[in-house]
C-alpha positions as CSV (number, residue, x, y, z in Angstrom):
1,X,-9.5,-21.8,128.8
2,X,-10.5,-19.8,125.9
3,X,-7.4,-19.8,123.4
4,X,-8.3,-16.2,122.2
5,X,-7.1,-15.3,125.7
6,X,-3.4,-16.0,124.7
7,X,-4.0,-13.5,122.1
8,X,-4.6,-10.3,124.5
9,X,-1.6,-7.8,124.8
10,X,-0.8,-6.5,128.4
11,X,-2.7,-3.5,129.2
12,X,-0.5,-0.4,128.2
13,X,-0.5,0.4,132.2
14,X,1.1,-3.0,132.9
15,X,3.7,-2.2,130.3
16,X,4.4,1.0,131.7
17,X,5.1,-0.5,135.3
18,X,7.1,-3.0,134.1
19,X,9.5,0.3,132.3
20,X,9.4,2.0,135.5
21,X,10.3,-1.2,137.7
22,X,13.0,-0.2,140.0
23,X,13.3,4.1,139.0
24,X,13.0,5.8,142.3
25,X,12.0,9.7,141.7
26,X,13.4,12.4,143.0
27,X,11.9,12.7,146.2
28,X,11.8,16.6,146.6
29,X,9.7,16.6,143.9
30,X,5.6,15.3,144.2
31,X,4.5,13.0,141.9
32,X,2.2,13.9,139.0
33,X,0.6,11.7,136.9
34,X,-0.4,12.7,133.4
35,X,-0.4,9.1,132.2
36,X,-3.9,7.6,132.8
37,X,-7.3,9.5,131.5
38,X,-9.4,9.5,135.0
39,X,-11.0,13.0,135.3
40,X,-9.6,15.1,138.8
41,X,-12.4,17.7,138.7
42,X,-15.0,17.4,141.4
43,X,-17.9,15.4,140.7
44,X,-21.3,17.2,140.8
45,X,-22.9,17.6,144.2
46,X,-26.3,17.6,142.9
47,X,-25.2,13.6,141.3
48,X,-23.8,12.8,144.9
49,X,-26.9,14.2,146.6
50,X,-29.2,11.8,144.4
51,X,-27.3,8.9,145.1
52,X,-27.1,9.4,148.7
53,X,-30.8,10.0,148.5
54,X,-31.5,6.7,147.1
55,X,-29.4,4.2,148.6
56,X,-32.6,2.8,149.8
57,X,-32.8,1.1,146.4
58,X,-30.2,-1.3,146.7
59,X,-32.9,-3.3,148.0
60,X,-34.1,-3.7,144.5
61,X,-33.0,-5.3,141.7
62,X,-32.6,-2.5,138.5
63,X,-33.6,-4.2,135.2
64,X,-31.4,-5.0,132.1
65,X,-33.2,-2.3,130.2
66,X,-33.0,0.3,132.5
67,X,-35.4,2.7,134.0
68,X,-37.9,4.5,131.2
69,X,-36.9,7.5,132.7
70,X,-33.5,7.1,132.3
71,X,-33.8,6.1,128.6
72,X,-35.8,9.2,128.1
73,X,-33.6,11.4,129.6
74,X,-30.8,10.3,127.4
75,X,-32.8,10.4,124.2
76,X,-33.7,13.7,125.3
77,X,-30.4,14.6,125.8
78,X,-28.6,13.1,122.6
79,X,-31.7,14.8,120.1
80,X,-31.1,17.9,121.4
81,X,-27.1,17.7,121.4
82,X,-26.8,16.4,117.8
83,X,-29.6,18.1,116.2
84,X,-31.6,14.8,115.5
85,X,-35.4,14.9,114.8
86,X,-37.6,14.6,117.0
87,X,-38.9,11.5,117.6
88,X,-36.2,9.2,115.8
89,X,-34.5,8.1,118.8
90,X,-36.6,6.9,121.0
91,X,-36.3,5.6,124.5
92,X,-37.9,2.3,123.8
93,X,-36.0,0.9,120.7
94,X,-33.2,3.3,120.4
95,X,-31.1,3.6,123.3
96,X,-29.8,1.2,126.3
97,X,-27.8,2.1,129.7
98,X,-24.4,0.0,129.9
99,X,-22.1,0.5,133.0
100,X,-19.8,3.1,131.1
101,X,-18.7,2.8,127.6
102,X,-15.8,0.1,128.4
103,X,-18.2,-2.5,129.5
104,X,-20.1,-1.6,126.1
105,X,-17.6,-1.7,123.9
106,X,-16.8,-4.7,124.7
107,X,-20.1,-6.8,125.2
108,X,-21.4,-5.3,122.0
109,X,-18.9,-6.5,120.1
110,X,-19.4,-10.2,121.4
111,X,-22.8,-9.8,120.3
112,X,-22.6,-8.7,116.7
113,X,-19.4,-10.8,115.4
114,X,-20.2,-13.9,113.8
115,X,-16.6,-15.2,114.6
116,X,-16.1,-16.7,111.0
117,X,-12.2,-17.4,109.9
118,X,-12.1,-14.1,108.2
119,X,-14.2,-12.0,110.6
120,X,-12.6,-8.6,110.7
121,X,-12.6,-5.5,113.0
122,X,-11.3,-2.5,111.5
123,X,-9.8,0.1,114.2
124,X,-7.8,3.1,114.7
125,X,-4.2,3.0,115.6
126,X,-3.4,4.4,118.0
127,X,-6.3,3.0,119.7
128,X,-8.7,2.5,123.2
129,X,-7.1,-1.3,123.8
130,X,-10.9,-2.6,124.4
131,X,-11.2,-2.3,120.5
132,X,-8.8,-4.8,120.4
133,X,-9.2,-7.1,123.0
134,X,-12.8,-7.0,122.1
135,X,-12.2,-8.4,118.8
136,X,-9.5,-10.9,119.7
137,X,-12.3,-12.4,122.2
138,X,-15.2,-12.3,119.9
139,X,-13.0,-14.3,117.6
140,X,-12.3,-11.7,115.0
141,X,-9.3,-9.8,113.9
142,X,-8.5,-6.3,113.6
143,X,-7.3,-4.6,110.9
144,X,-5.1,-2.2,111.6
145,X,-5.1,1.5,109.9
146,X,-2.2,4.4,111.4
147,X,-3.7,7.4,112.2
148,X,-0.7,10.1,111.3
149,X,-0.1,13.4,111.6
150,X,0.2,13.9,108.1
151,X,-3.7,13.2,108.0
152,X,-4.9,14.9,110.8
153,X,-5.0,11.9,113.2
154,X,-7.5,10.3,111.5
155,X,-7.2,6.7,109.7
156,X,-7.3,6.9,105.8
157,X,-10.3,5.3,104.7
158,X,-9.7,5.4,101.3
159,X,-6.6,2.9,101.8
160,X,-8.9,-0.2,102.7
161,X,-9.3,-2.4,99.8
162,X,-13.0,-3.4,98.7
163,X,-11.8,-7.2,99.7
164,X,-11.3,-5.9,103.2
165,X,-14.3,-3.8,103.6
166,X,-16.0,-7.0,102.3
167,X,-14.4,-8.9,105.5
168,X,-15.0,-5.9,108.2
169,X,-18.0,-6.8,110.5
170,X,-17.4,-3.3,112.6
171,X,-15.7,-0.5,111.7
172,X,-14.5,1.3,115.1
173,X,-14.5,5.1,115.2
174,X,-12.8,7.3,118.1
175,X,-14.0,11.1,117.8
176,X,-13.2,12.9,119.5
177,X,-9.7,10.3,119.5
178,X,-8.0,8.9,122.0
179,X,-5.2,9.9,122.3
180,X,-4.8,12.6,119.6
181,X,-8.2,14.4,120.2
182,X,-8.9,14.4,116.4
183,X,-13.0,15.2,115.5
184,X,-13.9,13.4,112.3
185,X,-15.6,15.4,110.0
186,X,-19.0,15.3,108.5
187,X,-17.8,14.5,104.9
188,X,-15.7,11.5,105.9
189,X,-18.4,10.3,108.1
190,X,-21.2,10.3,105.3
191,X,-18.2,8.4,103.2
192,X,-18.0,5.4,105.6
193,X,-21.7,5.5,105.5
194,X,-21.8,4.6,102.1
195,X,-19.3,2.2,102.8
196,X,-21.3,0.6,105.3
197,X,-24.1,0.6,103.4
198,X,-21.9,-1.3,100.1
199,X,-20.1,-3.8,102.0
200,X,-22.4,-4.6,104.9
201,X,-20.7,-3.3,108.6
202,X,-21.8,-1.8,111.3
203,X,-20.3,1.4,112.2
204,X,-19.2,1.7,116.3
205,X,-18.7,5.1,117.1
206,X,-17.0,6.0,120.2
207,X,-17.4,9.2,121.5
208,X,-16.8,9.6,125.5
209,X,-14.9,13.0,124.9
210,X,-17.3,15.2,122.9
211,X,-18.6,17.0,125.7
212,X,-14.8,18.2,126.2
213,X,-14.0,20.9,123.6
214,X,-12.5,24.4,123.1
215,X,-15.4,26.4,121.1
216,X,-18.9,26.4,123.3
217,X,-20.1,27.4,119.3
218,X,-18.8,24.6,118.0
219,X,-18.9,21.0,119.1
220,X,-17.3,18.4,117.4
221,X,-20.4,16.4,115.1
222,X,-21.4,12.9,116.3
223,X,-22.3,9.7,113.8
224,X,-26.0,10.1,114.8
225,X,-25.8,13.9,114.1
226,X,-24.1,13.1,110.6
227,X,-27.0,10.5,109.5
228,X,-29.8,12.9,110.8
229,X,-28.1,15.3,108.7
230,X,-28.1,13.1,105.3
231,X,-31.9,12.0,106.5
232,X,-31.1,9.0,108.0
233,X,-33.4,8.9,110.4
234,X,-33.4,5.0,111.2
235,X,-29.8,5.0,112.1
236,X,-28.9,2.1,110.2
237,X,-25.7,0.2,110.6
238,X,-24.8,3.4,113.1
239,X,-24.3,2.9,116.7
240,X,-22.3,5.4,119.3
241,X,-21.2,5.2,122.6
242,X,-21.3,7.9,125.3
243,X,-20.4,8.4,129.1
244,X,-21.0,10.7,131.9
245,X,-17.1,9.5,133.4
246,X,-15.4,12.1,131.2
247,X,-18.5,15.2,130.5
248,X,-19.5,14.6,134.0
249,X,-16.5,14.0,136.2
250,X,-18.1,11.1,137.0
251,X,-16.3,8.0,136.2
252,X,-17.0,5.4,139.3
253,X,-20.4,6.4,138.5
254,X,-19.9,3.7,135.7
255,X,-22.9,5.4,133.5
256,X,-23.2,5.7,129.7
257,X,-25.4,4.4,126.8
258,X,-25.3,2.7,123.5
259,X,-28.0,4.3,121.1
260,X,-28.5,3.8,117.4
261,X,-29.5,1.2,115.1
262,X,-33.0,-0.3,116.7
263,X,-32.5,-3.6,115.2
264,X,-29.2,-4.0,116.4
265,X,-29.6,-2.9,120.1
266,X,-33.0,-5.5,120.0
267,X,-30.1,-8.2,119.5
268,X,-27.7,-6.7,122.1
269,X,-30.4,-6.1,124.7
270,X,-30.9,-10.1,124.6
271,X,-27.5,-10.4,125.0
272,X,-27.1,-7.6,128.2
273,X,-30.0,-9.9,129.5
274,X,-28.0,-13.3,129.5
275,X,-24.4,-11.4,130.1
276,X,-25.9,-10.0,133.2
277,X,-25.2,-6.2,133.2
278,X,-27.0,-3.9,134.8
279,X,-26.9,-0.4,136.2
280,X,-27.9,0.2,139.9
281,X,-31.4,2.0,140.2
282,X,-29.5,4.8,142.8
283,X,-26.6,5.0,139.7
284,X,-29.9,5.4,137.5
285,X,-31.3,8.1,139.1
286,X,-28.3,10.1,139.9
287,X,-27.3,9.9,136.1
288,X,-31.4,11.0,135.1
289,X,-29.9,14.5,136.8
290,X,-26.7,14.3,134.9
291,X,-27.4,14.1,131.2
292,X,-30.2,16.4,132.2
293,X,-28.0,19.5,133.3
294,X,-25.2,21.0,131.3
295,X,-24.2,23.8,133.8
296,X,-21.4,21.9,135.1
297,X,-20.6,20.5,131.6
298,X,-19.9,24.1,130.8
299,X,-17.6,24.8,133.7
300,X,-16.2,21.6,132.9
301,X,-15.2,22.7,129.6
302,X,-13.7,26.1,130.9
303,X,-11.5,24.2,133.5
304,X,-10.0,22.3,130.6
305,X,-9.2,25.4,128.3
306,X,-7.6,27.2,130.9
307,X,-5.1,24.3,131.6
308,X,-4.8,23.8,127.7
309,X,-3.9,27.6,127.3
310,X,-1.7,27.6,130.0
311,X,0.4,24.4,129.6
312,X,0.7,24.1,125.8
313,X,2.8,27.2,125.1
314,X,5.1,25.9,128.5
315,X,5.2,22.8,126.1
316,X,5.4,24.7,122.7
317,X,8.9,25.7,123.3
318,X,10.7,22.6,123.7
319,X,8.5,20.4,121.8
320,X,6.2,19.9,119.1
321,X,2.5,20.0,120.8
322,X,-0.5,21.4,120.2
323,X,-3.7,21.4,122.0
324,X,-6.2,19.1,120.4
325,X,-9.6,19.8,118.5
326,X,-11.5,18.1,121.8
327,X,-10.8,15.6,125.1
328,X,-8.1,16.3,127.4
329,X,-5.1,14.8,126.2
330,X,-1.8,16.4,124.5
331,X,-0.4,14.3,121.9
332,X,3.1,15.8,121.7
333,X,6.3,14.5,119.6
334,X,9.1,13.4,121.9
335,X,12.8,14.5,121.4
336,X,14.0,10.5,121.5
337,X,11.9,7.5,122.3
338,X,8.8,7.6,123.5
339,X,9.6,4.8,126.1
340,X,12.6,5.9,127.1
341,X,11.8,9.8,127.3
342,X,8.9,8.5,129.8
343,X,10.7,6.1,131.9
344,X,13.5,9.2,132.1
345,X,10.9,11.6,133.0
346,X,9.8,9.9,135.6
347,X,12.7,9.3,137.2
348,X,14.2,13.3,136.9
349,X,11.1,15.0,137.2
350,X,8.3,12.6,139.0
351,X,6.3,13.3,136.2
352,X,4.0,10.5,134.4
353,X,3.3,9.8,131.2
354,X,2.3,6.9,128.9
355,X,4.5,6.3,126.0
356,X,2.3,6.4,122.7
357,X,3.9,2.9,121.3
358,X,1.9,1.4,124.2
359,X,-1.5,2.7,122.4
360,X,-0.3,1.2,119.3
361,X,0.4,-2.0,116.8
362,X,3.2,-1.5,114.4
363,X,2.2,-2.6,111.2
364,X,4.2,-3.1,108.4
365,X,7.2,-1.4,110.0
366,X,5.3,1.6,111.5
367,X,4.1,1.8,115.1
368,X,2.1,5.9,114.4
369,X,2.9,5.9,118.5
370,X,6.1,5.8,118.7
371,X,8.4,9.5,119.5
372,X,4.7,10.9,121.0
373,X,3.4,10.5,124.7
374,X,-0.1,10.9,125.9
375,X,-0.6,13.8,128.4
376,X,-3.9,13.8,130.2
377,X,-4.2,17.3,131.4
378,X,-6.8,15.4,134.4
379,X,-4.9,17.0,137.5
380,X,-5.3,20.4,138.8
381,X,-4.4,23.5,137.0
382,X,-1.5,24.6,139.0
383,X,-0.3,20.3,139.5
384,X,-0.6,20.8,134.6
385,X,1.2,23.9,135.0
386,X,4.1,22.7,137.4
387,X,4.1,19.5,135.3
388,X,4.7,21.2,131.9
389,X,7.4,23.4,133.4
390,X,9.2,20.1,134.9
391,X,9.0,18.5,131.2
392,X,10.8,21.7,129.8
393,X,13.4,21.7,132.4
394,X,13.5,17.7,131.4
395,X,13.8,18.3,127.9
396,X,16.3,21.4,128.2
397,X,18.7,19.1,130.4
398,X,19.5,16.4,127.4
């Protein structure tokens, strides 16, 4: 067996069965689970109808490529969204269909590593755990950096040494994050640009929540947006990730894309065509209509305001929360630890959380996870509302 398989941490889901193993909730109270990020609004009729409309196409085999169509569609969609210039993304060197941004993630990082002894990933931390276990299998190693509240959520950049920029292959960015819903700004993205540029990495941006935020004036800024903006127009050493699961409700859909560097995605395309990956011409077609209407996007967004302005001041006074600059996840502070405040929960209220030490590597002492718990506010609004006023009840009976 491959020996970088020992090196893989249990999922943070497994963990979190294993510290509820044995608790059996009250049983006048329904379950609600806050813990894992799976959207609970409806998916979009139109996507269903095109899908059922198509099944006749499992008779065919889709390409590695994907359809021109649906390449368009998303180049379409992604120069408009992020204010790129016309013409610089293109459908035919720019962009590829993956089977949501998991399966990306982590295929794209077995294609670019070149798994010397001192190959290096840098990541967030907390983190999405296919950063990680994409690195560990690619034989590379991650370096580590704490994203704190004391900086926004977001790493400090300015603490990695020249040495281990010179050792970083990728650079993985989370904006909006996962799990604090933190939007990296313009400034620091035109900073790890440069740095990108100096010590030779490519920059993996993952952004599968930036279609969920507060202000329909102002969405958070993507890495494409950022190097159209500075007149970067090849995308160089730049590549994001994007998915309909989250914007779309749409997450057994299994549809995103990787766009960016041309000369990168050549390489990974040859890789997709060995590795085997491709989407289904009905999952194609329904995702064409998708990315190409932002009505339910929209109402999308409104659902998840509403249960942001109804559950965080619930929250607010028994704990330190607040609702996020994007995504749908509350990042609150914890009263005691994380673990045990979530195992407790569960068993008082039948509410479900993931402990944020689970999300994260302590480093030098300091696990940035620990005392905070990731709330994804996925269920209905009145199942948030009823949940929030369960954890107050929790918190007030310590």
């Amino acid at each position: 067996m491959n020996p970088n398989l020992d090196r893989l941490h249990p999922y943070p889901f497994e963990k979190l069965a294993e510290l509820k193993a044995g608790i059996e909730p009250s049983a006048h109270l329904a379950p609600i689970a806050l813990g894992i990020g799976e959207p609970k609004h409806p998916a979009p009729a139109f996507v269903k109808q095109v899908v059922r409309d198509n099944l006749d196409r499992l008779a065919n085999y889709p390409t590695t490529k994907g359809m021109d169509e649906l390449r368009q569609a998303i180049a379409d969609w992604a120069t408009t969204r992020f204010q790129l210039k016309p013409g610089t993304l293109t459908a035919a060197d720019h962009v590829i269909p993956v089977n949501g941004t998991r399966e990306a993630i982590f295929s794209l990082i077995q294609a670019v590593i070149d798994p010397k002894p001192d190959a290096t990933l840098v990541t967030p931390n907390p983190f999405y755990q296919i950063y990680e276990g994409a690195a560990f299998l690619a034989g590379a190693t991650p370096h580590y950096l704490p994203c704190d509240a004391d900086n926004h959520f977001i790493p400090d950049f300015e603490a990695v040494s020249a040495a281990d920029w010179d050792r970083c292959q990728v650079l993985f960015l989370c904006s909006p994050g996962n799990p604090s819903g933190s939007v990296i700004p313009r400034d620091t993205l035109k900073r790890l640009i440069e740095l990108a540029d100096r010590h030779d990495f490519l920059i993996a941006s993952d952004e599968c929540y930036s279609e969920l935020y507060p202000d329909e004036n102002n969405p958070p800024e993507g890495l494409l947006q950022t190097c159209a903006a500075i007149g970067r127009d090849d995308y160089a050493r730049c590549i994001v990730f994007h998915s309909l699961s989250k914007r779309s409700n749409l997450p057994g859909l299994r549809s995103g894309f990787v766009a960016g560097d041309a000369s990168v995605l050549k390489q990974y395309l040859r890789y997709r065509t060995y590795h085997g990956s491709s989407m289904p011409i009905q999952h194609q077609l329904a995702s064409i209509a998708a990315w190409q209407d932002e009505d339910h996007v929209r109402e999308n967004r409104a659902a998840y305001r509403e249960k942001f302005d109804a559950v965080v001041p619930i929250l607010a006074d028994v704990m330190r929360v607040s609702a996020p600059d994007a995504g749908f996840y509350l990042w609150p502070e914890t009263p005691f630890a994380d673990d045990i405040f979530a195992r407790d929960l569960a068993a008082s209220q039948n509410v479900h959380v993931l402990p944020g030490r689970y999300l994260s590597r302590t480093i030098d002492g300091h696990n940035p996870g620990e005392n905070r718990v990731r709330m994804a506010l996925v269920a209905p609004l009145e199942e948030c509302i009823e949940a929030a006023q369960r954890i107050r009840t929790f918190i007030k009976e310590q």
